[in-house]
Structures are given as C-alpha cells and as structure tokens.
C-alpha positions, 0 to 999 in steps of 0.5 A, a space after each residue: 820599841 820593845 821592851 820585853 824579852 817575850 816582845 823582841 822574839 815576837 818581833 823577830 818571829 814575826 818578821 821571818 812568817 812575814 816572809 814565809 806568808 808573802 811568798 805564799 801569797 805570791 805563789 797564788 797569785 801566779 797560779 790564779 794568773 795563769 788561770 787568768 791568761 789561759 781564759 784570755 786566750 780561749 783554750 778551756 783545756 788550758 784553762 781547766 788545767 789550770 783550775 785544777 792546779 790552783 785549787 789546791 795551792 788556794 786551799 792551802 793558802 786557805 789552811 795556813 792563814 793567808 786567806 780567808 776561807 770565803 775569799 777563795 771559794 769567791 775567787 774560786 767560783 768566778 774562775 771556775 764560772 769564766 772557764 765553764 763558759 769557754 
C-alpha cells in the first residue's frame, strides 16, 4: 500500500490512463479486425480501404505509447502483404 502522498496520486493517475490506454488498444484492434474480415472475404477494395484506415489510428497508438514502433510496422506489412496478394 502506498504510503507517500506522491505514491497515492500515482495510483490514482495510473488507474484513470489505464482506462484511457485500454480503450486505445481496444479501438485498434477492431480497426485491424476489420482489416482481417475484409481479406477473408476476398474484396481487395474493401480491404485496401481498410488499411488505409487503420494506419493512422496504429501510428497513433504508436505516438502515445501503446505499442512499440516495431510491433506495428510488423503488423502493418503482414496486412499490407495479405491485401497486396488479393
């Protein structure tokens, strides 16, 4: 349990960006999901619209933390890759 005053507003400070990360993370993954079911279903349109679309919601997950800068350009190219070869 924290003890400090500086420690009990971490706490609380860390529970409110928990939130605030968590429906970050949440929001990206739906945009890469439908990315996903686009593929699936064969319309490279679809899907390329999609990508476009997910892009720049992964580069801002990117800039506030939530992922690391190597983990979305490797989910980037694999779909990118998937939609290039509809």
């Amino acid at each position: 349990m924290a003890n400090t005053l500086q420690a009990k507003k971490r706490i609380r400070r860390n529970g409110r960006r928990t939130v605030v990360n968590t429906n970050r993370v949440s929001r990206i993954r739906t945009f890469i999901k439908k990315v996903e079911t686009a593929i699936e279903s064969g319309d490279k349109k679809v899907a390329a619209e999609a990508l476009q679309a997910m892009q720049p919601e992964l580069a801002r997950g990117v800039a506030k933390g939530v992922y690391h800068k190597n983990t979305a350009a490797r989910k980037l190219s694999r779909l990118s890759k998937r939609v290039a070869s509809l």
